[in-house]
C-alpha positions, 0 to 999 in steps of 0.5 A: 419597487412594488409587487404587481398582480394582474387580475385578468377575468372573464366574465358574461353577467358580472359574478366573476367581475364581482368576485374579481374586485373582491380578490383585488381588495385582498391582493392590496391588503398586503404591503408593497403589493399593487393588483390591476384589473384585466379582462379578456376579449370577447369572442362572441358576436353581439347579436349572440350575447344579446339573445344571451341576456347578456349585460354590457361588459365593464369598463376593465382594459382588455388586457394585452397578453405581450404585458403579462411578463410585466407581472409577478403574479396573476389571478385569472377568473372564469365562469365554468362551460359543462366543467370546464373554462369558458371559451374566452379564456381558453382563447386568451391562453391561446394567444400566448404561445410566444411568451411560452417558447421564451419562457417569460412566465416560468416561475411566475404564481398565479391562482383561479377562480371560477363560477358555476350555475350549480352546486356540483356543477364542476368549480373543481373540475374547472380550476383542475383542467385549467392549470394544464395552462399554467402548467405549459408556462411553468407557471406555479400554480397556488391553490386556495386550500382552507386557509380561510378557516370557517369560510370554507368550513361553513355548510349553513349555507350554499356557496362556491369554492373549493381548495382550488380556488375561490367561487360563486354560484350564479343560479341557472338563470344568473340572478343569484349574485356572489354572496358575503362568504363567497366574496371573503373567500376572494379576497383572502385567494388575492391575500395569500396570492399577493404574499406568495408573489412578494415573497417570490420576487424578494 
């Protein structure tokens, strides 16, 4: 029986949906190991996303928080608000209060990744404040670290990401999109992700 992972993102101009799919191809790289794509609700109006610039959302099913126990794992993706997650995954969590006094999601591994605007503009503060979330569920909590090896080591050039987890730097104004380095750094966080919840569920 497979191993199932649920990526479940937010995303309000596409670098987490981008990064999200490349977590996917990590996750299935891994044998016996299954990922789908999620993405949360929006809680903005229209006429409010529109003043945004932002794009039309993608075509990933909003994902139904009374299916998470159907998983063995989970990657959740958030861009960054002033250090933090954004609004709509923090209303997500909020909805789950049901699985966390039943405890359906103890034991369960799960990683984060996140998008800011800058550079120094708080992916590790993200990701460190959101695993208060995880934390409540008794969820197990699995950082990236520096397994990757020279992704991480590199300084050439400007990227996204931390121990914490895998990142991508949108530019104030959304146009720079996640680059080659960021993108591996993705999929190697659903690979590690995908091995831990395999061994898990073993």
């Amino acid at each position: 029986m497979a191993v199932k992972v649920y990526i479940i993102f937010y995303s309000m101009y596409g670098h987490i949906k981008t990064m999200a799919e490349a977590v996917k191809k990590g996750v299935e790289s891994v044998e016996g190991v299954e990922a789908t794509i999620y993405q949360v609700a929006e809680t903005l109006p229209e006429e409010v996303l529109g003043k945004m610039h932002a794009p039309p959302k993608s075509d990933y099913p909003i994902i139904d928080p009374q299916t998470l126990p159907d998983a063995d794992g989970f990657v959740f993706g958030f861009p960054t608000r002033f250090g933090m997650m954004a609004a709509q995954m923090k209303a997500f969590f909020d909805t789950t209060g049901g699985l966390w006094q039943k405890g359906a999601l103890h034991g369960k591994p799960a990683s984060m990744f996140t998008s800011t605007a800058t550079q120094g503009g708080g992916q590790e503060t993200t990701i460190m404040t959101a695993v208060t979330q995880l934390a409540h569920h008794g969820m197990i909590y699995v950082p990236t670290g520096f397994g990757a090896g020279s992704i991480m080591f590199g300084v050439q050039e400007p990227r996204g990401g931390s121990a914490w987890g895998a990142g991508t730097l949108a530019a104030p104004d959304g146009s720079r999109t996640p680059s080659e380095v960021e993108l591996a750094q993705a999929e190697f966080m659903g690979k590690n992700l995908a091995g831990v919840a395999k061994k898990l569920k073993a």
